[in-house]
C-alpha positions, 0 to 999 in steps of 0.5 A: 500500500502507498504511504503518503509523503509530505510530498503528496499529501493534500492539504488546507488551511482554515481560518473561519468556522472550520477552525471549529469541529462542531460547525463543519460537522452540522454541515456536512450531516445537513449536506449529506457528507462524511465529516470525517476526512477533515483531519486537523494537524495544528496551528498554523500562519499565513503570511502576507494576510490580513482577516477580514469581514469584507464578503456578506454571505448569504447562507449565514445572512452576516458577514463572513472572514475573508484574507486580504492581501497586503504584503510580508512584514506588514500582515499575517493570519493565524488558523490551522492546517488540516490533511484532507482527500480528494473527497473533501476537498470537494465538500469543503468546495461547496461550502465556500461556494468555490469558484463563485463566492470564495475561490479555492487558491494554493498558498504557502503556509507555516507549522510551529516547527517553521517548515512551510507548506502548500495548501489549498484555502478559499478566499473571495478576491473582490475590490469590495472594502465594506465591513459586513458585521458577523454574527455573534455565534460566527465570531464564537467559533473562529475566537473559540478554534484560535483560543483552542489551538493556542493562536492569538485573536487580536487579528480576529478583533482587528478585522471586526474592527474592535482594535487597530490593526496589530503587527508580526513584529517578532524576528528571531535570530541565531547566529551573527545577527545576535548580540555580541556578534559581527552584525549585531548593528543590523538588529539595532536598526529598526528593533529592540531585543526582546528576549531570550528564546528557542526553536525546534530545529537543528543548527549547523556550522556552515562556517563564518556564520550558522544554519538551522535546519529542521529537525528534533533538537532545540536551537538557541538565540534571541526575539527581536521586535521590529519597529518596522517589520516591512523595512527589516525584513527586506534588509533581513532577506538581502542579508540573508539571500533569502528568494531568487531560484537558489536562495541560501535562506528561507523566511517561515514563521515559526513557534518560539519558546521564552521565558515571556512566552510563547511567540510567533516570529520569523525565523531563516533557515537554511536553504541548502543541503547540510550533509556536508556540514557538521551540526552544532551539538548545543544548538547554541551558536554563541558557545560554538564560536568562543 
């Protein structure tokens, strides 16, 4: 028998009422469909996304969440990431109204682990900016789905138009980026260090500067909170030789762990094989280098 790869596998991100059990399956027993191929992973972020509340929906008679484009560094959305078949992927079509309400697209999205994923979601591509008030029980599921995956809904009550627009504002860093370290400088321009923290991963001595990979081991360094993310990231991306066709980092989001909490922040992993490189044991880069 085939055993699914992560290669292979179908995959989709939800950020409205799936985020909440009980919703998709009331409608799928009213429609008629099995409700049990919607199997959830975990949280999960979308970058570049702003919620919003611009498509009324007729079948709810209130307005219902919708993701925006606005640009990295300046907005993300949290939900979660599920595995699903062919078959509901089809259900999850007609409940969205694909391809005339929400239409199904393929994005990039990101797991605490920072690994990045392509998955299908729905959004309603429309130049329509009018705020279109949900119902309450609406709001309950998505809050309730977010509070449950352990995921912040100060997006949520931005979009409801109940606070300003809130910032990804956390970078973390690992290598020569960190205080004490050659390119320090880079960080005090544009942000302030916050704190301590972790990630899972795997970190590599690539030479005059460290890699970290994914893996099971724990990896050291430091959250930053950037005063203007657009502007650091597009200087952290240059530095980094994040994008192009053979990029040395990649940009994700991923979970950190530090003794304020747990943040979401962007982390750069590197883009290139590691076989040929030993791996720093402590996951510490500052004690690699003494």
């Amino acid at each position: 028998m085939h055993k699914k790869s992560d290669s292979d596998r179908m995959l989709y991100f939800g950020y409205g009422s799936n985020l909440d059990k009980g919703d998709w399956t009331r409608w799928c027993n009213l429609k008629g469909y099995n409700p049990e191929g919607l199997k959830e992973i975990g949280p999960a972020w979308i970058d570049g996304f702003i919620l919003d509340f611009n498509y009324y929906s007729s079948s709810r008679k209130a307005g219902a969440a919708n993701l925006c484009w606005v640009a990295p560094g300046m907005a993300a959305t949290p939900g979660a990431l599920f595995e699903i078949d062919e078959y509901t992927r089809d259900a999850l079509d007609r409940k969205e109204g694909h391809p005339d309400n929400y239409r199904r697209v393929s994005k990039i999205v990101h797991t605490t682990d920072g690994k990045s994923h392509l998955a299908y979601t729905y959004i309603h591509e429309s130049e329509e900016t009018e705020f279109h008030t949900p119902t309450d029980d609406y709001i309950e599921l998505i809050r309730n789905g977010l509070t449950r995956l352990e995921l912040p809904t100060t997006w949520l009550d931005s979009g409801l138009r109940l606070t300003q627009s809130p910032r990804f504002d956390y970078v973390f860093v690992y290598g020569t980026l960190m205080k004490g370290m050659i390119r320090e400088r880079e960080m005090k321009d544009g942000s302030n260090f916050y704190c301590q923290g972790s990630a899972k991963g795997l970190l590599y001595d690539i030479g005059d500067y460290p890699g970290m990979a994914h893996g099971e081991g724990i990896v050291h360094g430091e959250v930053y909170k950037a005063s203007d993310m657009f502007e650091l990231i597009q200087r952290l991306d240059w530095i980094e030789g994040c994008g192009g066709n053979d990029p040395l980092f990649d940009r994700t989001i991923q979970e950190i762990d530090t003794e304020k909490g747990k943040v979401w922040a962007y982390v750069y992993h590197y883009a290139r094989p590691v076989e040929s490189y030993s791996q720093i044991q402590s996951g510490d880069w500052k004690s690699n280098s003494v």
